[in-house]
DOVEX-843681 format. One line per 8 residues: their letters; for each residue x, y, z of C-alpha. Coordinates in Angstrom, 1 decimal. Example, Ala and Ser with C-alpha at 12.3 -4.5 7.8 and 13.67 -1.06 7.14 Angstrom:
<sites>
AS	12.3,-4.5,7.8  13.7,-1.1,7.1 .
</sites>
This chain:
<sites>
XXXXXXXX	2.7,-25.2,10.0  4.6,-24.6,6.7  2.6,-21.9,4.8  1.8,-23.2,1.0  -0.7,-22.3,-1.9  -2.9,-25.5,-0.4  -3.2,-23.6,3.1  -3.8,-20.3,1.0 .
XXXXXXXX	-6.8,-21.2,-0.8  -9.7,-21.6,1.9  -9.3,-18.6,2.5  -10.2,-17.6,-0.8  -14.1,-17.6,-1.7  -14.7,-19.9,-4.8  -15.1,-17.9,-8.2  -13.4,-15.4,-7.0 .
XXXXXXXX	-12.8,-12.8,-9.9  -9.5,-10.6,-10.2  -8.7,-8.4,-12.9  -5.1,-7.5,-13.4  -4.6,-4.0,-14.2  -1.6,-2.1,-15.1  -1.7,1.6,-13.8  1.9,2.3,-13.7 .
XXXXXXXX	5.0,0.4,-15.3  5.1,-3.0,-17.3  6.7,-6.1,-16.2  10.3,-6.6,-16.6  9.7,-10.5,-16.5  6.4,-11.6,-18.5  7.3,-15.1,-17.0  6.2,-13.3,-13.6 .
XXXXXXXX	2.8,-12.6,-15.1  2.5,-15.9,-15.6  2.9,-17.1,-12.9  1.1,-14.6,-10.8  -2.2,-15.4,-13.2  -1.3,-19.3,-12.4  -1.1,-19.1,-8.7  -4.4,-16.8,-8.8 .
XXXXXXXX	-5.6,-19.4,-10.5  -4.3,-22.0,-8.4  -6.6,-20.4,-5.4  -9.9,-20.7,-7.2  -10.0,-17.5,-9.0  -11.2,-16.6,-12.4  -8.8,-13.8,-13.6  -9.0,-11.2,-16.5 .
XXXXXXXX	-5.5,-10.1,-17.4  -6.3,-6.5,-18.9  -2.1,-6.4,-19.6  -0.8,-7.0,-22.4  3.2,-7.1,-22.6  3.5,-6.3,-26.4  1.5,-3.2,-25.8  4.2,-1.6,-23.0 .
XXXXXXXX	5.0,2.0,-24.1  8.2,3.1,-23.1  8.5,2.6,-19.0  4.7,1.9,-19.0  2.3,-1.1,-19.2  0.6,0.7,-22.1  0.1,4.2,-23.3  -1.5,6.9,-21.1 .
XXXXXXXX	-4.7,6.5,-22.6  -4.8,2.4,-22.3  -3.8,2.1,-18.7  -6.8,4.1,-17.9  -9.4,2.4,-20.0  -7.6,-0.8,-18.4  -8.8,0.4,-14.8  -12.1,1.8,-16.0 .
XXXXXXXX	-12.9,-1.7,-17.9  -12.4,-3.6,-14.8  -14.2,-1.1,-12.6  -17.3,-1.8,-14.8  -17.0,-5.2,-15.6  -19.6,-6.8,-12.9  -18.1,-9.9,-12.5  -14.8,-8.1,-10.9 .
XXXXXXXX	-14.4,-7.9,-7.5  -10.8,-7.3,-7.3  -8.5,-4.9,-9.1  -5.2,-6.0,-8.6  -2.5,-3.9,-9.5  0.0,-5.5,-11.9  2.9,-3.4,-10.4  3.8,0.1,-9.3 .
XXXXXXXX	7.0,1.9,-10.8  5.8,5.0,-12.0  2.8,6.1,-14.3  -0.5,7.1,-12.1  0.3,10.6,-12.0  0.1,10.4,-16.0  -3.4,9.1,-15.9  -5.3,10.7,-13.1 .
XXXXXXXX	-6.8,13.2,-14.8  -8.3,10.6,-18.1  -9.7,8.8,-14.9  -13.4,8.8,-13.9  -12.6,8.6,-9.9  -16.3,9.0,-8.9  -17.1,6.2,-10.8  -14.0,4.2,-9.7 .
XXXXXXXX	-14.8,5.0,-6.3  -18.7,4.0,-6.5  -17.8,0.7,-8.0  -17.6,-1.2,-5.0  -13.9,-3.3,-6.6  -11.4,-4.0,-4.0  -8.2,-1.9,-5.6  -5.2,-3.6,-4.3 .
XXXXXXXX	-1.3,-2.1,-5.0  1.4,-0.3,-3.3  4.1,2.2,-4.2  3.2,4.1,-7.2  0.0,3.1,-6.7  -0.7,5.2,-3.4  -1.9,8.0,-5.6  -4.7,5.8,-6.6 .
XXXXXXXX	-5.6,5.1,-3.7  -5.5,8.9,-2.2  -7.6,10.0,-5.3  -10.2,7.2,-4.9  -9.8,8.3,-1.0  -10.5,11.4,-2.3  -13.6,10.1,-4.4  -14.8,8.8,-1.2 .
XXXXXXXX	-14.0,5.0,-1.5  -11.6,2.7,0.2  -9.0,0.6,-1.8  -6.2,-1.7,0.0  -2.7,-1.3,0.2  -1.2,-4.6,0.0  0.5,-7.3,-2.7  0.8,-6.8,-6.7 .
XXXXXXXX	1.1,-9.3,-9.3  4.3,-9.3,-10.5  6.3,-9.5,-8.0  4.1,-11.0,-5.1  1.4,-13.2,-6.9  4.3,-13.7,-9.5  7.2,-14.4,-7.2  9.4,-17.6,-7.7 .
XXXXXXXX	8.9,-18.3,-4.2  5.9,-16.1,-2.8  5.8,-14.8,0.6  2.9,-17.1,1.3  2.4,-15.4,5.0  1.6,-12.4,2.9  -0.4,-13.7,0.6  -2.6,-15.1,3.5 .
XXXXXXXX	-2.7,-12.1,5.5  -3.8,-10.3,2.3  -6.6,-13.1,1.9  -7.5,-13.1,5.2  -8.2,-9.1,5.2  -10.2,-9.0,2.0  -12.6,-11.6,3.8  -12.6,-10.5,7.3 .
XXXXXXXX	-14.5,-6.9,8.5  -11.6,-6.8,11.0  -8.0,-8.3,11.4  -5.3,-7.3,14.0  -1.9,-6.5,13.0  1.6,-6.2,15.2  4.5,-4.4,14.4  7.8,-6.2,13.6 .
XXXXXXXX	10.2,-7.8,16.7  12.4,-4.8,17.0  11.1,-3.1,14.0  12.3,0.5,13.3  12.5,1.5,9.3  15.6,1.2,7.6  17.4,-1.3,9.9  15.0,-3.4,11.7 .
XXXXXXXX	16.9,-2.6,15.3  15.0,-1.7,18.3  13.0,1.6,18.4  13.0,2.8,21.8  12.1,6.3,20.9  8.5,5.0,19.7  6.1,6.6,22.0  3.2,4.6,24.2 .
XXXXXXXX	-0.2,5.6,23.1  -3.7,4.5,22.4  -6.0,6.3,19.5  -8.1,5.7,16.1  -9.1,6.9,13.3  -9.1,6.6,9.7  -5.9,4.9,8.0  -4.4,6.8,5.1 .
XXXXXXXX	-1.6,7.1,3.4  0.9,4.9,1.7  4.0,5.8,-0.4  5.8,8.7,1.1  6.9,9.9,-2.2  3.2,9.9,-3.5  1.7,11.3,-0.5  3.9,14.5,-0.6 .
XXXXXXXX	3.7,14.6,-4.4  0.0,15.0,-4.2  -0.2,17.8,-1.9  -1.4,21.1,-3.3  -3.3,18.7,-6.4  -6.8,18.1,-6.7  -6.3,14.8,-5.9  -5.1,14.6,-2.4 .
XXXXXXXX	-7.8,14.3,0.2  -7.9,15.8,3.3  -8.2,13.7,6.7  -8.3,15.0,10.0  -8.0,12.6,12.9  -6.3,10.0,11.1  -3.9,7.6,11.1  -1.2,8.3,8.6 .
XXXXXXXX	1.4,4.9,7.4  4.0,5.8,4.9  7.0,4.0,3.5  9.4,4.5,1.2  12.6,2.4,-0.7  16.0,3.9,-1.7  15.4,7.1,0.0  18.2,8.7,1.8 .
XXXXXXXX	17.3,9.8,5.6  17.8,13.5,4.5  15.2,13.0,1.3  12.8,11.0,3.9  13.2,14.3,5.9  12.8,16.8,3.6  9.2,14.9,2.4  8.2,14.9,5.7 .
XXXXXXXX	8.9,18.7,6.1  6.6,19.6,3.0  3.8,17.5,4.9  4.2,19.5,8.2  4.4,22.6,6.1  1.4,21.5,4.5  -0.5,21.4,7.7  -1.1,17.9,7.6 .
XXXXXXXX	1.1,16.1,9.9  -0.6,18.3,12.9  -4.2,16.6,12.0  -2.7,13.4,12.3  -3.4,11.2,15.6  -0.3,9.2,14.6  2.3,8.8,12.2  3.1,5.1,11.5 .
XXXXXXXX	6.7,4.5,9.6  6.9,1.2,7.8  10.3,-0.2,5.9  12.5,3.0,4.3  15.1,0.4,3.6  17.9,0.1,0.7  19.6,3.7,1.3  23.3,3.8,0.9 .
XXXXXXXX	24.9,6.2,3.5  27.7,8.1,2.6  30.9,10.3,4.3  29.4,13.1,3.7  27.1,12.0,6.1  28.8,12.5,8.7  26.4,9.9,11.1  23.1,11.5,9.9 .
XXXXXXXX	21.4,8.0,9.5  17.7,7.2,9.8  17.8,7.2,13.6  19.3,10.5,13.5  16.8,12.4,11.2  13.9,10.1,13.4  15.3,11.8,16.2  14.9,15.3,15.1 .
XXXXXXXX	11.3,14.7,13.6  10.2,13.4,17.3  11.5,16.5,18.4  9.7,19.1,16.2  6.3,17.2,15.5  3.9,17.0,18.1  1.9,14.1,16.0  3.7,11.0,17.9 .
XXXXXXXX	5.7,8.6,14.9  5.4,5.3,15.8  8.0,2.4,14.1  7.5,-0.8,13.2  4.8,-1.3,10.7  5.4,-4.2,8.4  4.5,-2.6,5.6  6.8,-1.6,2.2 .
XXXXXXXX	8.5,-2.4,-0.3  8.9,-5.7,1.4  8.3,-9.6,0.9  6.5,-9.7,4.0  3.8,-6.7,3.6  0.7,-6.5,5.3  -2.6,-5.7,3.6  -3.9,-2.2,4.7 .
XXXXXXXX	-7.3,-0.8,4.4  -6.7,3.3,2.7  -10.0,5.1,4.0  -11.0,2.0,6.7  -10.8,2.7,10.6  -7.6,1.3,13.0  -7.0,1.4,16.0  -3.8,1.7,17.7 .
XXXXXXXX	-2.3,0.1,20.6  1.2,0.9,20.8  3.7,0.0,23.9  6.5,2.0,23.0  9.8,0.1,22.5  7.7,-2.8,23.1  5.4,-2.5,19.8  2.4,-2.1,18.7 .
XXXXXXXX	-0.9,-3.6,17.9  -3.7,-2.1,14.9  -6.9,-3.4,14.7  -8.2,-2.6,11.0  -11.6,-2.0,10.1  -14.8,-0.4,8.5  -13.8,-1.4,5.1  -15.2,-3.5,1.9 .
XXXXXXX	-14.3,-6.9,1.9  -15.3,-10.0,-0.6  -18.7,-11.0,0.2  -19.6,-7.2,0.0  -19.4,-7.4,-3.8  -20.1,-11.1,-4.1  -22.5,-11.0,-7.1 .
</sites>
């Protein structure tokens, strides 16, 4: 079956109410707005577009001081049941501390984003909620041609107390070729983590929460193997990666290698983290800066099922969905 809008919106309870927020940058195409708010729309949802493009400031959607009213409006507004990030770029670090996280947290909304917006979601962590990483506005909801297995998936988690994913055919970051180094293993715990840039750029801040027994995911785009590497050093220096059941790479794709090199490429830096972490790093996790993300609970329970070169399975739960905050 051909995936469209029409086999989209059962999925999606009537009345549905999404607010569009804009944490981090603005969009570089307003028609993409547009159309994000239409398809929303489309499904059966009432939206409240809190962005305004004449009110971008500089790189951002808004000043400092409007992006965060922007999430704390939406957070309060009882009719909202989903915040839904406009886009990531850069611009939560700016607004953290104007934030209200406890009240953000406590709000019951379903926070949706990626990217720059995986320091959100470790502060609200942090605040002791869950939030979802998964599709944004502009350039998901917004696409000219939307991913619509995506969109579905993402659907289908917000309404479900449990969905199963599987890893990629193949499936190792930065390539897509067969993993064979990915270990065989069975745990659980809670899933954390997002960004790799975000996650390591939190560390030592008041904002970074601290999980033991987890399940860590991380991704990244236009990161060079050795940057990738050096990240994931901080992280083991922090003392984090060695509370971690599992590490779980997603897409680090869109790196340019160069002579200098010298055949130090993802598989090669993979390689040497296997061999000085004990925390097991699985591949495959279709997850990123991707058409064709999952939607992941941050803060709700998986549990992982990997077969080594063969892949893996993640059964997600013990997180809010929509009839939780169905009003």
């Amino acid at each position: 079956m051909t995936l469209s809008a029409d086999s989209i919106d059962t999925l999606v309870p009537p009345g549905t109410h999404v607010a569009i927020v804009a944490p981090g940058g603005y969009a570089p195409d307003p028609a993409a707005v547009e159309r994000g708010v239409a398809l929303l729309e489309s499904m059966g949802c009432t939206v409240t577009n809190h962005y305004r493009h004449d009110q971008r400031y500089l790189r951002f959607g808004a000043s400092d001081a409007a992006r965060a009213a922007q999430l704390m409006e939406a957070a309060a507004d009882p009719q909202v049941q989903v915040i839904l990030a406009l886009r990531g770029s850069y611009g939560v670090s700016r607004i953290l501390p104007l934030l209200d996280l406890d009240a953000l947290a406590a709000s019951g909304k379903l926070l949706v984003g990626y990217s720059d917006i995986t320091a959100l979601h470790l502060a609200w962590l942090k605040a002791g909620g869950v939030s979802f990483a998964g599709p944004m506005l502009n350039g998901d909801f917004g696409a000219v041609e939307p991913q619509w297995g995506a969109l579905q998936q993402f659907w289908r988690t917000l309404g479900s107390p449990q969905v199963t994913i599987h890893s990629h055919s193949g499936g190792s970051p930065g390539d897509r070729s067969t993993d064979s180094g990915s270990p065989a293993l069975q745990c659980e715990g809670v899933l954390w983590g997002g960004n790799l840039a975000m996650v390591a750029h939190l560390v030592g801040s008041p904002w970074m929460p601290q999980v033991d027994g987890g399940i860590l995911f991380l991704e990244d785009v236009n990161e060079h193997p050795f940057r990738v590497e050096r990240m994931l050093l901080q992280l083991e220096a922090a003392g984090i990666l060695a509370r971690q059941k599992a590490i779980v790479l997603g897409d680090f794709a869109s790196y340019r290698l160069a002579e200098i090199d010298n055949g130090y490429d993802f598989a090669e830096m993979l390689a040497f983290l296997r061999g000085r972490f004990a925390t097991p790093i699985v591949t495959g996790l279709p997850f990123g800066h991707v058409r064709d993300l999952v939607t992941l609970p941050v803060g709700g329970h998986a549990a992982l099922d990997s077969r080594g070169a063969d892949g893996f399975s993640m059964t997600l739960s013990a997180y809010p969905t929509l009839a939780a905050t169905a009003r």
